[in-house]
VEXMARFI-965934 format. One record per residue (C-alpha): residue in three letters; z, x, y; residue number from 0. Coordinates in Angstrom, 3 decimals, always signed. Example, Ala and Ser with C-alpha at 12.3 -4.5 7.8 and 13.67 -1.06 7.14 Angstrom:
% residues 2
+------+----------+----------+----------+------+
| resn |       up |     east |    north | resi |
+------+----------+----------+----------+------+
|  ALA |   +7.800 |  +12.300 |   -4.500 |    0 |
|  SER |   +7.140 |  +13.670 |   -1.060 |    1 |
+------+----------+----------+----------+------+
% end
This chain:
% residues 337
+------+----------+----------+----------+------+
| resn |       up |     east |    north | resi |
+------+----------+----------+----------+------+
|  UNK |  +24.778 |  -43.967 |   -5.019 |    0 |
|  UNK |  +23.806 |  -40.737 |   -3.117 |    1 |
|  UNK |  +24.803 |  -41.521 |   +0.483 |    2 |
|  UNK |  +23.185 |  -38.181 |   +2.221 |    3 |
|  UNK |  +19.102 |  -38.346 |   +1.700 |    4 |
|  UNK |  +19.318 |  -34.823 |   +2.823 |    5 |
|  UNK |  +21.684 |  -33.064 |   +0.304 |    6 |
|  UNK |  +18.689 |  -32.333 |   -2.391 |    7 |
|  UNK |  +15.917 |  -30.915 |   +0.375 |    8 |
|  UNK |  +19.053 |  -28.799 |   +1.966 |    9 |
|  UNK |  +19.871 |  -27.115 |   -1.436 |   10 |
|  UNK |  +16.377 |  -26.837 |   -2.100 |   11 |
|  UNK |  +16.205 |  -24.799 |   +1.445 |   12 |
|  UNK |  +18.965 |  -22.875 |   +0.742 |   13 |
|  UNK |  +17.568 |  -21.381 |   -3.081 |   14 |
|  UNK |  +14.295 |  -20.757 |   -1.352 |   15 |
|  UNK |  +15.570 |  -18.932 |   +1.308 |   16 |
|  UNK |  +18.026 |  -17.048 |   -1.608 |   17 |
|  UNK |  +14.849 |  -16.260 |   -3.266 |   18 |
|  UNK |  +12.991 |  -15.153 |   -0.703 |   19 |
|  UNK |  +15.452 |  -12.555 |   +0.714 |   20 |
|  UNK |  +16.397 |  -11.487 |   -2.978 |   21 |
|  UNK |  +12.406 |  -10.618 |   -3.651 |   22 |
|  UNK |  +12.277 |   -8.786 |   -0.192 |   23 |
|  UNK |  +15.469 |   -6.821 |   -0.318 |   24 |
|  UNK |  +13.877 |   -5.790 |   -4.193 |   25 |
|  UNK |  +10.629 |   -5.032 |   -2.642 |   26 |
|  UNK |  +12.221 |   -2.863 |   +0.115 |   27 |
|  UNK |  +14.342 |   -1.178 |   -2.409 |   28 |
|  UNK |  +11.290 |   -0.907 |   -3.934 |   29 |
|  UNK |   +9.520 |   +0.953 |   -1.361 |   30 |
|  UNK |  +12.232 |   +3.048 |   -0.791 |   31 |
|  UNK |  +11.968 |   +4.385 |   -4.695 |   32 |
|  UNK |   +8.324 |   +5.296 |   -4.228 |   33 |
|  UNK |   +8.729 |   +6.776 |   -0.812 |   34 |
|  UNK |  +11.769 |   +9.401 |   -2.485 |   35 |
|  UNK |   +9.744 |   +9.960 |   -5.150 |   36 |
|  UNK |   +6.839 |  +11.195 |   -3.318 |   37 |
|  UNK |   +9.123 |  +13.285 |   -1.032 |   38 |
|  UNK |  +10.538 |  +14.812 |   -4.289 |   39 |
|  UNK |   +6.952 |  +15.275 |   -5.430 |   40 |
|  UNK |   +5.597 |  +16.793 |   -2.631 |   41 |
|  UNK |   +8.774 |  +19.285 |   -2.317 |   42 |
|  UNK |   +8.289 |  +20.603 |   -5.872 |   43 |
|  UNK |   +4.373 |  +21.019 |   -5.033 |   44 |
|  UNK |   +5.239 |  +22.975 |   -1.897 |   45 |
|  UNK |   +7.546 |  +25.854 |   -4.025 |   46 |
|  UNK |   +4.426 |  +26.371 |   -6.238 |   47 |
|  UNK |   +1.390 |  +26.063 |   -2.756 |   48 |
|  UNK |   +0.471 |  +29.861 |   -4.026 |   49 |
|  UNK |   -1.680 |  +28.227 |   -6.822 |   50 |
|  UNK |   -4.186 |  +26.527 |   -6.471 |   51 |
|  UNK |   -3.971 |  +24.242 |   -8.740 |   52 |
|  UNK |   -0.265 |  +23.270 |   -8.867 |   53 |
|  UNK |   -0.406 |  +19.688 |   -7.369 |   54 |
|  UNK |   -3.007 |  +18.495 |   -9.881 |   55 |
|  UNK |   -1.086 |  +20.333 |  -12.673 |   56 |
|  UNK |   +2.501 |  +18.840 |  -11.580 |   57 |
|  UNK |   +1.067 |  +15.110 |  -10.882 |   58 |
|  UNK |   -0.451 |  +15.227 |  -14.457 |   59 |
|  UNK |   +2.514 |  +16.598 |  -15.865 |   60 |
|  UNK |   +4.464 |  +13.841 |  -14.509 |   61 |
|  UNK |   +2.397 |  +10.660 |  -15.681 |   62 |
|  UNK |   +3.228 |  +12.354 |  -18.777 |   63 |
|  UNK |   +6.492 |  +12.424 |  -18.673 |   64 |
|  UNK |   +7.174 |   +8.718 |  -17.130 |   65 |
|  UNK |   +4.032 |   +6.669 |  -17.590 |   66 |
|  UNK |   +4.996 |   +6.180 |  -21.903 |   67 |
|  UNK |   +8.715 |   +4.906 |  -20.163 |   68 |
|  UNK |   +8.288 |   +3.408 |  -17.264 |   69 |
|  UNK |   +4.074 |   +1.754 |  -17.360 |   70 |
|  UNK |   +1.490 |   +2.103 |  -15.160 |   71 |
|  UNK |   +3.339 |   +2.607 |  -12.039 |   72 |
|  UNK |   +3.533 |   +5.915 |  -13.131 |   73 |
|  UNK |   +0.259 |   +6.871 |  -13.117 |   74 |
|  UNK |   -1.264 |   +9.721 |  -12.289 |   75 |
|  UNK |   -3.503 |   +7.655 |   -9.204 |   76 |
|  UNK |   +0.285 |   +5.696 |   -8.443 |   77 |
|  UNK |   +1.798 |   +9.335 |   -8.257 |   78 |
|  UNK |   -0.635 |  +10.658 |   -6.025 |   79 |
|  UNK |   +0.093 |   +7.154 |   -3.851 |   80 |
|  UNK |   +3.535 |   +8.545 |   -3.478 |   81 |
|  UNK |   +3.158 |  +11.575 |   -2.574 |   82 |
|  UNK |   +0.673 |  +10.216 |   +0.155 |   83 |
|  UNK |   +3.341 |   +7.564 |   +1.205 |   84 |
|  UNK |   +5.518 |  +10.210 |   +1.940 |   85 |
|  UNK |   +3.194 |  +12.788 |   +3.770 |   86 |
|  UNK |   +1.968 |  +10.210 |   +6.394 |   87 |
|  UNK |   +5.980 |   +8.398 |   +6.608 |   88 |
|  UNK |   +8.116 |  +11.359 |   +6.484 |   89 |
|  UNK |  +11.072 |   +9.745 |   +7.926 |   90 |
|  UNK |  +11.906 |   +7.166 |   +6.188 |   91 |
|  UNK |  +13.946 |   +5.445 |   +9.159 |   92 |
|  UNK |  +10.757 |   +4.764 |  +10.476 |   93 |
|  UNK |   +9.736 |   +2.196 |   +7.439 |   94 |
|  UNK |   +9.507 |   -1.424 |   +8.989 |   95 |
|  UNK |  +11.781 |   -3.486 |   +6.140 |   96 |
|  UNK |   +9.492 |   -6.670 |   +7.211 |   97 |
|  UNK |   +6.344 |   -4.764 |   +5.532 |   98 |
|  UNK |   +6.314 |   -4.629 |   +1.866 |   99 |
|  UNK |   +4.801 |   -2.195 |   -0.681 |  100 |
|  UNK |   +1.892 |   -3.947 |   -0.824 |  101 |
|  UNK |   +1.288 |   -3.965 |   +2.498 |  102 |
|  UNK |   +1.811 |   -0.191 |   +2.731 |  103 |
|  UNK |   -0.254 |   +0.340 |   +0.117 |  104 |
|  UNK |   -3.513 |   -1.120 |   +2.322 |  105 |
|  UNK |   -2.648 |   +1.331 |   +4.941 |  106 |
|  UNK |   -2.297 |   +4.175 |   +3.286 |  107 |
|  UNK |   -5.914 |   +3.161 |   +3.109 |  108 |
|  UNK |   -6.238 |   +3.849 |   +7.478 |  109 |
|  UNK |   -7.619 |   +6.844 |   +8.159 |  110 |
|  UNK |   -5.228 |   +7.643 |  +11.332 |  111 |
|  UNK |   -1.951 |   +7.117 |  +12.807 |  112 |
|  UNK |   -3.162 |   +5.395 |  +16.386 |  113 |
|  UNK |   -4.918 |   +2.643 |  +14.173 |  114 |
|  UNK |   -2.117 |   +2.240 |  +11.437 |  115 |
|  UNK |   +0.558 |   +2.045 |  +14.511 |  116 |
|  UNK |   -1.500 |   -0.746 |  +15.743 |  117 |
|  UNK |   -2.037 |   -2.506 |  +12.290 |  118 |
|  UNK |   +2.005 |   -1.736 |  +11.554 |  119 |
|  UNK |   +2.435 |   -4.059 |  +15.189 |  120 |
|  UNK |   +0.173 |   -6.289 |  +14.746 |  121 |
|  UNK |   +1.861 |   -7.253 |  +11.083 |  122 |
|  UNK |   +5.167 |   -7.283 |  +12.280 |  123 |
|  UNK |   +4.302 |   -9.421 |  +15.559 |  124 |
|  UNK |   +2.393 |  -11.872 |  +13.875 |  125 |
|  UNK |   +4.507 |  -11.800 |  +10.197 |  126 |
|  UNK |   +1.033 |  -11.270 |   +8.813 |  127 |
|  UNK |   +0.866 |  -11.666 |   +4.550 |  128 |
|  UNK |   -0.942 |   -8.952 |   +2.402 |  129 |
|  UNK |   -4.085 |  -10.585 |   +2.467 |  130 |
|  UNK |   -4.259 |  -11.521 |   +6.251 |  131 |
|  UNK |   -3.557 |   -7.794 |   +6.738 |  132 |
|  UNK |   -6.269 |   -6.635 |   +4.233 |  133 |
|  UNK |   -8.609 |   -8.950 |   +5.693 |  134 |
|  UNK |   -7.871 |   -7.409 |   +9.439 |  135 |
|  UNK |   -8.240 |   -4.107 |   +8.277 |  136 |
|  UNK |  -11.423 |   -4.904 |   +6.171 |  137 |
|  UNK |  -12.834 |   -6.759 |   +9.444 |  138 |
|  UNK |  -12.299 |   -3.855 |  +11.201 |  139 |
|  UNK |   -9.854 |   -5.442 |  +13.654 |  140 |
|  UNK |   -8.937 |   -2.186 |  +15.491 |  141 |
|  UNK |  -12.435 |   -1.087 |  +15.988 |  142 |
|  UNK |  -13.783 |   -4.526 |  +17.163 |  143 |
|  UNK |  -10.605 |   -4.876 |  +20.445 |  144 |
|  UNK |  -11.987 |   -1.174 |  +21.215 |  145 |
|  UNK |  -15.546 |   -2.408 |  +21.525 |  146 |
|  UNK |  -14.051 |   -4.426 |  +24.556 |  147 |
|  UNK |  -10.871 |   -2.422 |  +25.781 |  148 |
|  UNK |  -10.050 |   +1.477 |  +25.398 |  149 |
|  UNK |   -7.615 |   +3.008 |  +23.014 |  150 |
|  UNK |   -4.385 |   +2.595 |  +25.226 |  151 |
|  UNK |   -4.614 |   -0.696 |  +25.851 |  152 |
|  UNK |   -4.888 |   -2.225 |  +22.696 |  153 |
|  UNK |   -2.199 |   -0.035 |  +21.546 |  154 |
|  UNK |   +0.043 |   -1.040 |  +24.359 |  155 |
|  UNK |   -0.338 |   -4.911 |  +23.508 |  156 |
|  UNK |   -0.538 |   -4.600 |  +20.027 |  157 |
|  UNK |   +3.080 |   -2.547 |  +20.419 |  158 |
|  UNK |   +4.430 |   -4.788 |  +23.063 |  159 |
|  UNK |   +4.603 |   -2.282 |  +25.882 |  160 |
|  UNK |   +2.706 |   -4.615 |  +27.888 |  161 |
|  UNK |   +1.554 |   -7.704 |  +28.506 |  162 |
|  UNK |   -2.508 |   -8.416 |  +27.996 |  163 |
|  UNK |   -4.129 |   -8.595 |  +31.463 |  164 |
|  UNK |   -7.685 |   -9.241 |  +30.494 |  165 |
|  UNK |   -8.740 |  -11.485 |  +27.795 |  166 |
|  UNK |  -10.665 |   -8.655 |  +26.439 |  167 |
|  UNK |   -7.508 |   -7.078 |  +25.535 |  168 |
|  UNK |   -7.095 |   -9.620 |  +22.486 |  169 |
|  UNK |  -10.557 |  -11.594 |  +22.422 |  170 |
|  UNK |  -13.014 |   -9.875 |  +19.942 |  171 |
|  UNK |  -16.525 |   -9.460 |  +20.021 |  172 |
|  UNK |  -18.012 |   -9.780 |  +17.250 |  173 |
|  UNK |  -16.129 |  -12.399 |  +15.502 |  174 |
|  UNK |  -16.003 |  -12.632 |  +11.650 |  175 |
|  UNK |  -16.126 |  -15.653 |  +10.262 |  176 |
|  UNK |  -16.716 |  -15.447 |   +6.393 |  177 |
|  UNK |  -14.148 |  -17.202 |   +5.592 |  178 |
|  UNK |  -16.103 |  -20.583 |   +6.553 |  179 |
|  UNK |  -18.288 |  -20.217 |   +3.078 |  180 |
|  UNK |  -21.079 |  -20.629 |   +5.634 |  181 |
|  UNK |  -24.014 |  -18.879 |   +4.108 |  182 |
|  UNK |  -25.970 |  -16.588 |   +6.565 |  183 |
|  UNK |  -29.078 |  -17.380 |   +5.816 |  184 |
|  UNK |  -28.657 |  -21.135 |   +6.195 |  185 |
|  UNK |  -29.231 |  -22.970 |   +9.085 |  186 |
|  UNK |  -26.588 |  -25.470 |  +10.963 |  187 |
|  UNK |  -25.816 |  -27.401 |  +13.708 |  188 |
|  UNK |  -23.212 |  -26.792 |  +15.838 |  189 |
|  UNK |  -21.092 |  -29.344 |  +15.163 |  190 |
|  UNK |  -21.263 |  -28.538 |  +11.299 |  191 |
|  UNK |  -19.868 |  -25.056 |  +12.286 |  192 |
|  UNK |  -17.284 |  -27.117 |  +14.486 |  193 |
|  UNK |  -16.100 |  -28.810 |  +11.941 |  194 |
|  UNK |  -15.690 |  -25.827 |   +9.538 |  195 |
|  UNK |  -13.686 |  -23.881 |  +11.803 |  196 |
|  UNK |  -11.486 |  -27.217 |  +12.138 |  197 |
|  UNK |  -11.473 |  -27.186 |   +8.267 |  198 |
|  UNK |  -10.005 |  -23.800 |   +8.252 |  199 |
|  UNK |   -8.235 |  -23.130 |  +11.336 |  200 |
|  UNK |   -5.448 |  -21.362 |  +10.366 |  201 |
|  UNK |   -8.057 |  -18.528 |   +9.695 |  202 |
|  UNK |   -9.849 |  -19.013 |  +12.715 |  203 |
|  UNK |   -6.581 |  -18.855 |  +15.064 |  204 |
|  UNK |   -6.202 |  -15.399 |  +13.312 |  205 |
|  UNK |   -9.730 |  -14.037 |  +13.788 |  206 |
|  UNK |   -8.897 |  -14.966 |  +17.825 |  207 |
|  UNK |   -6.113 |  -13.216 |  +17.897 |  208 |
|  UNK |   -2.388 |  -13.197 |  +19.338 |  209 |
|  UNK |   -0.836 |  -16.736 |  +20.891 |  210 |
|  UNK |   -3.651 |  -19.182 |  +20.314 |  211 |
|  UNK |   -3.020 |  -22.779 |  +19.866 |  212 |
|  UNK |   -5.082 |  -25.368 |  +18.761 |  213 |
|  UNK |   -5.349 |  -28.361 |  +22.050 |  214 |
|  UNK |   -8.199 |  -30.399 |  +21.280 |  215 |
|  UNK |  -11.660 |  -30.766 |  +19.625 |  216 |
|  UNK |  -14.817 |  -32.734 |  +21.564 |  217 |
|  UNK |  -12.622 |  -32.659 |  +24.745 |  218 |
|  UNK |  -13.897 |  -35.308 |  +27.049 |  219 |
|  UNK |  -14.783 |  -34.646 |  +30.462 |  220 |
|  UNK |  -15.537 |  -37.234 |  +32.491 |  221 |
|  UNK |  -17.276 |  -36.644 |  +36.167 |  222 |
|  UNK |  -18.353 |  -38.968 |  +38.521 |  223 |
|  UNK |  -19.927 |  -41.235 |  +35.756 |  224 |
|  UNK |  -20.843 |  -38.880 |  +33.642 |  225 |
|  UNK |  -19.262 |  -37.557 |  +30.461 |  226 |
|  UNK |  -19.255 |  -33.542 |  +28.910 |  227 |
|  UNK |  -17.584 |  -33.048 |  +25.898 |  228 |
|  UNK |  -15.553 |  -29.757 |  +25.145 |  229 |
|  UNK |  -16.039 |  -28.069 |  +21.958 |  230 |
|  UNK |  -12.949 |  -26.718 |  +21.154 |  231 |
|  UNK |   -9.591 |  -26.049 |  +23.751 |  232 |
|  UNK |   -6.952 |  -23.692 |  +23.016 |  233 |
|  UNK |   -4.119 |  -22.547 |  +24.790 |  234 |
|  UNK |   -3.104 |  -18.478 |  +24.665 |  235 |
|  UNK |   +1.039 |  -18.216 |  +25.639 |  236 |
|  UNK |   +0.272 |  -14.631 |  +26.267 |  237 |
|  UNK |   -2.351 |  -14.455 |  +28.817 |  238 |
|  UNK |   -0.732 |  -18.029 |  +29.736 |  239 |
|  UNK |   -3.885 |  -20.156 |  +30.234 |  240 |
|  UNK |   -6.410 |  -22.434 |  +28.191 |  241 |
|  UNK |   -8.964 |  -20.985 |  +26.624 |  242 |
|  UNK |  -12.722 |  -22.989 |  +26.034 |  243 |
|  UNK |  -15.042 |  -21.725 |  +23.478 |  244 |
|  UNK |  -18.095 |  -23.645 |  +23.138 |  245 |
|  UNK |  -20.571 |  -22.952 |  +19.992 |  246 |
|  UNK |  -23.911 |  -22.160 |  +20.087 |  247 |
|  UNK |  -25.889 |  -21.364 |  +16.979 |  248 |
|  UNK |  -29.235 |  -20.517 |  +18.629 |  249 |
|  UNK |  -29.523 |  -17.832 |  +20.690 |  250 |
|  UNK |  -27.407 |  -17.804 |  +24.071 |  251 |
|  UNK |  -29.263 |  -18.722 |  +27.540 |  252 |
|  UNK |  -28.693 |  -18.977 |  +30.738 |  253 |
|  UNK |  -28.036 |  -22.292 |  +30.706 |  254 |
|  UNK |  -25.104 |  -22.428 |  +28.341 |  255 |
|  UNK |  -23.564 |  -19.937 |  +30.127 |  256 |
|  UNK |  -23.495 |  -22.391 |  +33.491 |  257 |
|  UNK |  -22.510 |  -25.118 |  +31.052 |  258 |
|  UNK |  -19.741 |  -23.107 |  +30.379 |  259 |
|  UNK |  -18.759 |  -22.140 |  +33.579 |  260 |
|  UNK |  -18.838 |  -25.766 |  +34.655 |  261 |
|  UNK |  -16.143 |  -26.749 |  +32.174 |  262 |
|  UNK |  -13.957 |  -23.780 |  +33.035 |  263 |
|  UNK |  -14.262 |  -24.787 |  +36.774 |  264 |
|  UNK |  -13.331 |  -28.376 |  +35.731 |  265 |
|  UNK |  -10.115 |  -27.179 |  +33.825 |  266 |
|  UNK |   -9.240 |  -24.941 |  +36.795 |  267 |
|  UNK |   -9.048 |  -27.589 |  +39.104 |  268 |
|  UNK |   -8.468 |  -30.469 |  +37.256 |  269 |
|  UNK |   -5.813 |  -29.196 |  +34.254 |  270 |
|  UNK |   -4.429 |  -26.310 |  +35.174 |  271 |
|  UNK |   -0.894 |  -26.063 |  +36.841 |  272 |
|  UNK |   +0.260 |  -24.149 |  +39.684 |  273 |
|  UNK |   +1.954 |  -21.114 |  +37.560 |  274 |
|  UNK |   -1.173 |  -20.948 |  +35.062 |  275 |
|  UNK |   -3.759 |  -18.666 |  +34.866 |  276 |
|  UNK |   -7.400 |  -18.901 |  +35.303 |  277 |
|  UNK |   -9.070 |  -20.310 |  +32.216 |  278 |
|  UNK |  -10.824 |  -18.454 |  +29.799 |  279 |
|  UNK |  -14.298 |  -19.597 |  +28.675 |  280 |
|  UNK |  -15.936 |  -17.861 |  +25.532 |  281 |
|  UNK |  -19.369 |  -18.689 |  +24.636 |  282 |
|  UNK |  -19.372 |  -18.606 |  +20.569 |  283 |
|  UNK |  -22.888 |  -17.427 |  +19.258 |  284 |
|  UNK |  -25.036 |  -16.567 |  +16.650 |  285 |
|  UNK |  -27.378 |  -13.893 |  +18.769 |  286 |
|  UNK |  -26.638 |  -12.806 |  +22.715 |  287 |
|  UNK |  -28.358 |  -11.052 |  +24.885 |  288 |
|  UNK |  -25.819 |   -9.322 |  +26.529 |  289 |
|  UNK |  -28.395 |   -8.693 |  +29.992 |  290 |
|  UNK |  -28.680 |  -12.436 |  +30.270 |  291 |
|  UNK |  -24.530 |  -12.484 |  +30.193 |  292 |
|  UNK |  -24.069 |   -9.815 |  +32.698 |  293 |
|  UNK |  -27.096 |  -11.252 |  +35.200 |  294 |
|  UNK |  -25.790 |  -14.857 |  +34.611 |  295 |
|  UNK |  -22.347 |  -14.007 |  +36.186 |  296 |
|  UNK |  -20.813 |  -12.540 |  +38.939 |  297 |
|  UNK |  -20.445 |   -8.998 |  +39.017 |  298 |
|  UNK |  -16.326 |   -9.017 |  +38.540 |  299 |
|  UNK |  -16.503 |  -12.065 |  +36.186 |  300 |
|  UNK |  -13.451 |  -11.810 |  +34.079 |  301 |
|  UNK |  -13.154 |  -15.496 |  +33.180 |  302 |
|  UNK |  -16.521 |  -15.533 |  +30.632 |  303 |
|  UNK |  -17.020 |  -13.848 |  +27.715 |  304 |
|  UNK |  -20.066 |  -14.466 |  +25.591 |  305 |
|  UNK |  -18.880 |  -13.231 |  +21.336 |  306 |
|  UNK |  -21.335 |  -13.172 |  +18.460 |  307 |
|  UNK |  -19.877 |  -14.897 |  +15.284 |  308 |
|  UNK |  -21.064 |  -12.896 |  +12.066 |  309 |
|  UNK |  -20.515 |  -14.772 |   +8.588 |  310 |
|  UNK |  -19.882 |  -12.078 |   +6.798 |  311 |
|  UNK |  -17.413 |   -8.701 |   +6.805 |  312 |
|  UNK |  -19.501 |   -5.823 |   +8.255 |  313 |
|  UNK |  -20.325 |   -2.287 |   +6.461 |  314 |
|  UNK |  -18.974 |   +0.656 |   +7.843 |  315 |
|  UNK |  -22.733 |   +1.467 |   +9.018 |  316 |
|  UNK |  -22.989 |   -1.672 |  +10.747 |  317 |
|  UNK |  -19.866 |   -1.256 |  +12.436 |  318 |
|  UNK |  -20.557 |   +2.508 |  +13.722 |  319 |
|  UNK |  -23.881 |   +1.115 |  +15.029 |  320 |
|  UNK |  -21.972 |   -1.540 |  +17.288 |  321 |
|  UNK |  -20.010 |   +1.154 |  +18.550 |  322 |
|  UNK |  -22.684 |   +3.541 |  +19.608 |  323 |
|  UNK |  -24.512 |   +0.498 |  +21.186 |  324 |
|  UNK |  -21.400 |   -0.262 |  +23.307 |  325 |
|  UNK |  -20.535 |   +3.478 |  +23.928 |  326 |
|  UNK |  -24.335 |   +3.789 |  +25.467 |  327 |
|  UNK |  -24.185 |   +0.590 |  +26.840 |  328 |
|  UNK |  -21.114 |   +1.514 |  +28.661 |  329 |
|  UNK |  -22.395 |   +5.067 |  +29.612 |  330 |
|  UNK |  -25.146 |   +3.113 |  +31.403 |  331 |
|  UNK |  -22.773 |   +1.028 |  +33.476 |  332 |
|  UNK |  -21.000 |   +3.898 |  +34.255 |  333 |
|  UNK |  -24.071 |   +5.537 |  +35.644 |  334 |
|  UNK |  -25.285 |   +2.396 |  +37.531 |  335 |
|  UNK |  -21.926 |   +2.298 |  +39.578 |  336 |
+------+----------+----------+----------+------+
% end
């Protein structure tokens, strides 16, 4: 009789973790190959740059030669992959071994190096899969932490350089969340959009970003006889504080934002320690007016921040409209002060 209960999950651990390194020292091997190819490509199509036509003519002549051998990795669209690869990594010491090929693949897809370096970070950071990067980059991560920060920042965070100072740094505005199946042009309580994000909140700690952790749902409060339930608490390790979002799927008032900023006083004073920072309360909604936000709070508020959930992925022409809307919106602040 088998006296150790342990021995079968243990050798189950260990081939698993065999397998795993054996598929991601074959992928990086992998990577490797494509990146020398396209170097070799591009090094041929550079002795013949006096015609015009010589990189279409040499690609072609290639998926010729290998696609019958070696499949459709050796297509002409895969060549042309390579030889991309290669022009936007040209040292090939600089190829992070924890991204894949697939991986690369989406951003070869990024169209410049500021916003890959900060999607290269944020995968390594966070050990992000293929699809949770393709679903940043789709959401239009990068863009949506500019909205609220500037260029520098977010790089600095995203690369570790520094430590985030303002929420804003890593809380986005808007927030996507299509992957709730929620249809948009349904209507719903609050607490049935509660309960999705609790349904899928895995996804929902990666739409908010770096160092979130689930506390509690329905939080109760109680004061002086009275009791206020929380919507959802988390905790971020990097800004080192709890963070309150309550959901509203009407449009934002005045009110909630006092709501709000009743609960955040109550978790400053009440659960908070000493060497903890000042909590973070986000107001989760489906329309904001962001006047009512900015007259509703003190001039220096840091501690509130109203975000508009979207249930869908946005087009690239809705997402260059936000931007020019915050751009002028931020001109105008700039010419108030």
């Amino acid at each position: 009789m088998l006296q150790n209960h342990s021995l079968i999950p243990d050798i189950k651990a260990i081939i698993t973790n065999a397998r795993d390194k054996a598929i991601k020292a074959v992928d990086n091997e992998r990577t490797i190959m494509y990146w020398t190819i396209g170097k070799r490509i591009f090094e041929e199509e550079q002795q013949g740059k006096d015609r015009a036509d010589y990189g279409t003519y040499l690609i072609k002549f290639l998926a010729d030669q290998l696609q019958p051998e070696y499949g459709s990795g050796f297509s002409i669209r895969q060549l042309e992959r390579y030889r991309q690869f290669y022009r936007i990594y040209p040292i090939a010491s600089a190829l992070r071994t924890q991204l894949s090929w697939t991986q690369y693949k989406l951003l070869l897809s990024v169209d410049n190096q500021d916003k890959r370096d900060f999607y290269v970070a944020e995968t390594v950071k966070n050990n992000w899969t293929s699809r949770q990067l393709e679903r940043q980059i789709n959401s239009s991560l990068y863009e949506r932490l500019l909205m609220s920060s500037d260029r520098e920042d977010v790089l600095a965070v995203a690369r570790k350089e520094k430590m985030p100072s303002d929420a804003r740094q890593i809380i986005k505005d808007p927030m996507f969340l299509e992957f709730l199946d929620l249809k948009q042009e349904a209507s719903y309580y609050e607490r049935d959009l509660e309960s999705a994000i609790i349904t899928h909140l895995q996804d929902f700690l990666l739409e908010l970003g770096n160092g979130f952790a689930f506390i509690a749902r329905q939080k109760r409060i109680h004061i002086e006889g009275d009791d206020f339930f929380v919507d959802l608490v988390f905790y971020n390790r990097l800004l080192q504080c709890f963070v309150i979002i309550e959901i509203k799927t009407e449009k934002l008032n005045h009110q909630d934002i006092g709501q709000l900023q009743m609960y955040v006083n109550y978790y400053d004073r009440i659960e908070k320690n000493d060497n903890e920072n000042s909590t973070i309360g986000i107001l989760l909604c489906a329309t904001k007016n962001d006047g009512v936000v900015k007259f509703s709070l003190p001039e220096n508020n840091k501690n509130i921040i109203a975000s508009q959930y979207n249930l869908y992925l946005p087009t690239e022409k809705q997402l260059l409209e936000e931007m020019k809307k915050e751009l002028a919106n931020f001109e105008e602040d700039k010419n108030q002060e």
